[in-house]
C-alpha positions, 0 to 999 in steps of 0.5 A, spaced: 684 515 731 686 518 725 684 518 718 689 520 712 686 520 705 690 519 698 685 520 692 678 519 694 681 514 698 680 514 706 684 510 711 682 511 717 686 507 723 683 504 730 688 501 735 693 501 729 689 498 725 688 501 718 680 500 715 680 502 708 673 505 706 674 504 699 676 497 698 671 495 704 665 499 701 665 497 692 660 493 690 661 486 689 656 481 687 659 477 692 660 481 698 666 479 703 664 473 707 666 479 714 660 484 710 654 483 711 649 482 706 645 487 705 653 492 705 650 495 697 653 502 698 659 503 692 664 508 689 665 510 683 669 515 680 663 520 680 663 519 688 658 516 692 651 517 690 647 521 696 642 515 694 646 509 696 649 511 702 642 514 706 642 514 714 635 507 713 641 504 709 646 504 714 642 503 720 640 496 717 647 495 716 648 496 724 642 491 724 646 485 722 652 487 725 655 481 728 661 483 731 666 490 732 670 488 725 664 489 722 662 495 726 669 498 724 667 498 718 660 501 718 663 506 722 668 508 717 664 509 712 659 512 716 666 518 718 666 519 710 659 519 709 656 524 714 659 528 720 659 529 727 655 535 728 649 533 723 643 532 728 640 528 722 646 523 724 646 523 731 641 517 731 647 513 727 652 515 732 648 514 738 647 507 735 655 506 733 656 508 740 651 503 743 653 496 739 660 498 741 659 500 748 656 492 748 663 490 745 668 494 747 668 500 752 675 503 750 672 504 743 666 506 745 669 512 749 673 514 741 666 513 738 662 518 745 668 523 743 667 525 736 661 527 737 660 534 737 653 535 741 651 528 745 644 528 747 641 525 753 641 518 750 648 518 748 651 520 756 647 515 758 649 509 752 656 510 756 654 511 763 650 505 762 656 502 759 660 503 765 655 501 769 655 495 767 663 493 767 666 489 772 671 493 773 670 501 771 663 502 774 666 509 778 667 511 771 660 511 770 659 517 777 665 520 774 662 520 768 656 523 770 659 528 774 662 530 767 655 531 765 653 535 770 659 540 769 658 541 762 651 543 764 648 542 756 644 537 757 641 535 763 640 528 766 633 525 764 629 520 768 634 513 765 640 516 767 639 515 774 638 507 774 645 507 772 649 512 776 645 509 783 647 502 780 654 504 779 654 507 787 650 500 790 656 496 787 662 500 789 658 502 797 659 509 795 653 512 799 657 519 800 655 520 793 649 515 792 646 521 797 649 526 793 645 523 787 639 522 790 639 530 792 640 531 785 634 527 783 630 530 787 631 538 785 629 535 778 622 532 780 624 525 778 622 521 785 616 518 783 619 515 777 619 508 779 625 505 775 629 512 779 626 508 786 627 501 785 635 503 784 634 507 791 633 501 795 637 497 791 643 503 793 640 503 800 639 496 801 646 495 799 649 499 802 646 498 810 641 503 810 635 499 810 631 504 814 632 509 807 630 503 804 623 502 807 621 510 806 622 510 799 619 504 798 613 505 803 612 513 800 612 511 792 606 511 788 607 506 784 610 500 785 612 494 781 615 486 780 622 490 781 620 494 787 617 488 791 624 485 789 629 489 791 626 491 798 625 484 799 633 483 797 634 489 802 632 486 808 635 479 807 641 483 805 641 485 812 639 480 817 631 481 817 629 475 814 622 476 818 621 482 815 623 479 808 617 474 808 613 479 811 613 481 805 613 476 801 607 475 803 604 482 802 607 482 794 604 475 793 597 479 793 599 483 787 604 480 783 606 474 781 614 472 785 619 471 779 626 467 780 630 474 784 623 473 789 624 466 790 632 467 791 631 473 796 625 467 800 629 462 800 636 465 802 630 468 808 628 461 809 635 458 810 637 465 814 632 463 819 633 455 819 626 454 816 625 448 813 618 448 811 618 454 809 623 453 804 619 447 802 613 451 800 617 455 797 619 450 793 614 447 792 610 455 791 616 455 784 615 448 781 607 449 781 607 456 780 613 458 775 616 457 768 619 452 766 626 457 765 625 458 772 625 452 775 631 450 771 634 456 773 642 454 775 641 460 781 634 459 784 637 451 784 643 453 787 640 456 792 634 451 793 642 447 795 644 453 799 638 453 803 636 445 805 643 445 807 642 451 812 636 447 814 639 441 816 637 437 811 644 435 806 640 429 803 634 434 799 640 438 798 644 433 794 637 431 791 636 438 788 644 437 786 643 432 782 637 433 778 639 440 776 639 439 769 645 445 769 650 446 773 656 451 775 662 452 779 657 456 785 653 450 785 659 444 786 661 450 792 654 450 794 654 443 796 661 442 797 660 448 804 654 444 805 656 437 806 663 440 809 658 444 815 654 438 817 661 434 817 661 429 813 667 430 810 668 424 805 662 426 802 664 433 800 672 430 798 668 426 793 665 432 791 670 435 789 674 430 786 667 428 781 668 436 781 675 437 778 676 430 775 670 428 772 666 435 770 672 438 769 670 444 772 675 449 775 675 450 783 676 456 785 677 460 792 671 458 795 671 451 793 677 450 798 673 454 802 669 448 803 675 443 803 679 445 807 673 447 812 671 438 811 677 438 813 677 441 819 671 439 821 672 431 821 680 433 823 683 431 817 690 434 818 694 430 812 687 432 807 687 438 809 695 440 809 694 436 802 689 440 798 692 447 801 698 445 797 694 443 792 691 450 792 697 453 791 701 450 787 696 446 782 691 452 781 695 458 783 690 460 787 693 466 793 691 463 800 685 468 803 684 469 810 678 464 811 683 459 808 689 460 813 683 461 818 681 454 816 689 451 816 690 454 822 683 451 827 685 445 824 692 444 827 690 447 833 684 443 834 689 437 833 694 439 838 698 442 834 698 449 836 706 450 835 705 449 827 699 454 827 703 459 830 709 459 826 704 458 820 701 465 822 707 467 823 709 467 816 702 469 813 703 475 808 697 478 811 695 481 817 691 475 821 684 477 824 680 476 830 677 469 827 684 466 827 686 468 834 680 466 837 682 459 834 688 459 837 686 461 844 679 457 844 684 450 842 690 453 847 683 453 852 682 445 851 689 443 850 691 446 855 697 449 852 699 454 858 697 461 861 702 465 857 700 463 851 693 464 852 694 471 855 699 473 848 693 470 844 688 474 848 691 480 848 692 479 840 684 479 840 683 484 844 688 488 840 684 487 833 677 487 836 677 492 842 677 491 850 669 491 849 670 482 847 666 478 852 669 472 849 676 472 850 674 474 858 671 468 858 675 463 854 681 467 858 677 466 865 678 458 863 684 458 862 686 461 869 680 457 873 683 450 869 690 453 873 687 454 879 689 462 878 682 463 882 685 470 884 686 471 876 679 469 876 676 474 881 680 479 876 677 477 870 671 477 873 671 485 875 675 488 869 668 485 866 663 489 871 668 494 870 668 495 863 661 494 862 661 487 858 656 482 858 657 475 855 653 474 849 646 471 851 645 464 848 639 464 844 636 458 839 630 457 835 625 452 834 620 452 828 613 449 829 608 448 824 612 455 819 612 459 825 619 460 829 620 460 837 626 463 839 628 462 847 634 465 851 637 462 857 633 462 862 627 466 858 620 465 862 616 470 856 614 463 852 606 462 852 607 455 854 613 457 860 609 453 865 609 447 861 617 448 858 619 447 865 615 441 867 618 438 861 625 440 863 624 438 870 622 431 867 628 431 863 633 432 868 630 426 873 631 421 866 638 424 866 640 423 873 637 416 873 642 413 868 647 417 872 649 424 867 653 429 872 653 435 869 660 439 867 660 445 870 667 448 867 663 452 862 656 455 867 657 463 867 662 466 871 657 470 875 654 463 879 658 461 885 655 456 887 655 448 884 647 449 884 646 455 882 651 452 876 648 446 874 641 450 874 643 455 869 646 449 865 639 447 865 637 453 862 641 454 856 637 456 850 637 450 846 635 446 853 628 450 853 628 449 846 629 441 845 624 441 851 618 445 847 620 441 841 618 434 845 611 438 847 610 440 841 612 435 836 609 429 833 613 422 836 618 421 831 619 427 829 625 431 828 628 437 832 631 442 829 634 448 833 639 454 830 643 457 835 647 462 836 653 460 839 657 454 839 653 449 843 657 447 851 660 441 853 655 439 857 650 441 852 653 436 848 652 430 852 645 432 855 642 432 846 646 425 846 642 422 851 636 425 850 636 423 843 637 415 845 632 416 852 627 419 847 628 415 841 629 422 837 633 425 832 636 432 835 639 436 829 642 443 832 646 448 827 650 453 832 655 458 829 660 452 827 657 447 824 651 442 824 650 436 830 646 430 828 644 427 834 642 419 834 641 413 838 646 416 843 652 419 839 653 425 834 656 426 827 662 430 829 663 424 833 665 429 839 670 432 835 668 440 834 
């Protein structure tokens, strides 16, 4: 800033641009349309009268602000009219400081420098302002620390919520613990806004363990207390928990739209469906009206029924949402492509980008490219990763050369996907090589090539990867390297590696059952297996064989292989759902893997031989298994 003065006349010049005070400030009587109507402070030869130009004056001037041209000017007649270090003005500065922070940050950081002596409220104006950027939230800490240093005034109670949201949204835990030391020394950890942002800080960071001991240990808990550690635990994966306590809040507060999204993800993070619908059901008869149009409590009702297996509510939420944005289209675009039906999802996105007229971003091709892959679309999905590109100027990602990559493996063309990795501009990760040994495995692409794939993973994930011992053992016992086979087999034992234990759960009347291959720990094992043991004579009586390629490296005898066929997970899980279900009702079962090949045709044809709809999701994609066929039509 710089400030000239020619004869009574004060131009004062921001970003090169001049304000002319006493042109701004004479009396009209009618004012400048960009002046607002209650501007009635003139100049005259005598100067300014004390009586025009109060601090009430001015600060009803700030008021009706409407935008920074016009606060430019308040401020330059604010600079002539009073000074910096005149405590009676500090309240006029702080709010100068705090309509620019809201508008122009770089400006506000001029308007924070010219005060002589901030106090609290003034550092945390700015901290707040910096907090709430998208991209100089680490200005906030540096900011804070500077405050520290200077050691004036002292950080209060309302400084600390910024500073730790700031540490939560760049991971800096280092530094959120320093601060949380810090706080503590000045007697501020029973403060409840000081707690919530600690859990929030923890929460996001993964330290949800740090997040429960605050949260169990404060003396006064409020709607955003609940909130935030219920977010916590959905963040990292205990959604049991994060119900849990749903339930516990229920009887204290009343949930708002940030409870019902953390339930909702819960709900779609444990695959369960009716406790989704309640919780819908818990929203409509419950909540405002607001939040039932909410644009992101919908856009995770979509997320979540298509989590559930039940893309047609999903599509039903979608089109009665009375607004809509770009993560809604995403949401059922990834939803349709995740149950296969690719058709569905292009149509989507062409209403999407023609008829809306909304502009698609990364993760929108995410979900194309990924309807693409999951039906084989190979021309499609060449086109829309062109289309990305060139139309939309968007940088090709990982998760988008991934999607390409399995999409031309998977249909054979592995020579295509490995000169498109090879001309990647960035480093391929584990996923991709995985894609590749995986379709190498089905294809048949050669020993050599599997082994350069697997050494690939095992570079980028470590030699402790059960998944490429057993996709690699496949390879060598489809060759019949049966002595590679022993090898592998020993490099596991000798490594300690374990393959991933398959695990799938069923959810009955709200409450979830999970079941691991083999697991005799259910209540009801004994009756489990006699309905598996009834199951496996309908099976043989219209002539199933099992597929013993994928059993456990551990069996070596054709028995022992088509008995722990029969007890992978989702077996013992289908099995308890035709106990427990009513006739006609569908099951529901959320796995941890992908399902076998074995597993795959024994759900079709329990499917046709019990007349029951079998939806399974599994770490790829959803299976709708009816009427003796499945909706990927085999291809997955």
């Amino acid at each position: 800033m710089k400030v000239e003065s020619f004869f009574g006349l004060v131009n004062i010049w921001y970003d090169s641009e001049p304000v002319n005070v006493a042109m701004v400030l004479t009396i009209t009587r009618s004012p400048p349309p960009h002046i607002p109507s209650a501007f009635t402070i003139n100049n005259n030869r005598n100067g300014y009268s004390a009586n025009h130009h109060s601090h009430s004056r001015l600060l009803l001037l700030l008021n009706e602000c409407a935008d920074m041209s016009q606060l430019k000017q308040i401020h330059a007649h604010t600079l002539r009219a009073t000074t910096t270090h005149n405590p009676h003005a500090l309240f006029l500065y702080s709010r100068i400081l705090h309509f620019s922070s809201l508008a122009d940050i770089d400006y506000a950081c001029r308007v924070f420098d010219q005060i002589e002596s901030p106090n609290s409220f003034v550092w945390n104006t700015l901290i707040r302002a910096y907090a709430r950027s998208s991209e100089r939230k680490e200005e906030a800490i540096l900011l804070y620390c500077r405050m520290l240093e200077e050691g004036i005034v002292m950080p209060d109670k309302h400084t600390y919520p910024f500073v730790l949201k700031a540490c939560a949204y760049l991971f800096a835990l280092f530094e959120g613990r320093q601060v949380h030391a810090q706080l503590l020394k000045l007697g501020y950890e029973s403060d409840v806004y000081v707690n919530n942002s600690l859990i929030h800080l923890y929460g996001t960071c993964g330290c949800l363990d740090l997040a429960q001991k605050i949260f169990e240990t404060m003396p006064e808990r409020s709607v955003v207390s609940w909130n935030a550690i219920i977010d916590a635990c959905v963040r990292l994966g205990e959604f049991d928990t994060a119900l849990k306590l749903f339930g516990e809040m229920q009887n204290m507060f009343e949930p708002d739209g940030y409870t019902m999204q953390s339930v909702i993800r819960a709900c779609a993070g444990l695959g369960a469906l009716s406790l989704g619908m309640w919780a819908h059901a818990c929203l409509l008869r419950k909540c405002r009206a607001e939040m039932v149009g909410d644009v992101l409590v919908n856009n995770c009702f979509v997320d979540m029924y298509c989590k559930c297996g039940s893309w047609e509510i999903a599509q039903q939420v979608f089109e009665r949402m009375p607004k809509r944005d770009v993560n809604s289209w995403n949401s059922m675009i990834l939803g349709l492509a995740m149950h296969g039906k690719a058709k569905a999802a292009l149509e989507y996105f062409d209403r999407m980008v023609r008829t809306e007229r909304f502009v698609p971003d990364s993760i929108t091709f995410v979900g194309v490219l990924g309807a693409c892959n999951h039906r084989g679309l190979v021309s499609e999905g060449r086109h829309y990763f062109d289309m990305m590109i060139t139309e939309y100027k968007i940088e090709p990602q990982l998760q988008h050369y991934g999607c390409l990559v399995d999409l031309l493996a998977r249909a054979g063309l592995i020579d295509e996907a490995l000169k498109l990795v090879s001309d990647m501009p960035i480093k391929p990760d584990v996923v991709i090589w995985r894609s590749l040994l995986d379709a190498c495995c089905k294809k048949n692409a050669g020993v050599e090539l599997s082994e350069e794939m697997a050494s690939q993973i095992l570079e980028s994930e470590g030699e402790d990867s059960s998944g490429v011992y057993v996709l690699l053992s496949r390879v060598y016992a489809s060759a019949r390297r049966w002595d590679d086979v022993g090898l592998i087999r020993k490099l596991m034992t000798d490594k300690g590696v374990t393959k991933e234990p398959g695990c799938s759960s069923i959810e009955i009347d709200g409450t979830s059952h999970e079941f691991l291959a083999g697991d005799t720990s259910h209540p009801q094992t004994k009756q489990i297996y006699q309905v598996l043991d009834v199951i496996k004579e309908r099976l043989e009586s219209v002539g199933h064989v099992p597929d013993v390629s994928q059993a456990p490296l551990i069996d070596e005898l054709i028995d022992e292989k088509h008995h722990a066929l029969r007890l992978h997970s989702e077996r013992l899980a289908i099995a308890f759902g035709l106990l427990s279900l009513k006739p006609g009702m569908p099951i529901r079962i959320f796995k941890n893997l992908r399902v076998c090949d074995d597993c795959h045709k024994v759900t079709k044809l329990i499917s046709r031989i019990y007349n029951v709809e079998i939806i399974v999701r599994d770490r790829a994609r959803f299976h709708h298994f009816k009427d003796g066929s499945c909706s990927c039509m085999d291809y997955w």
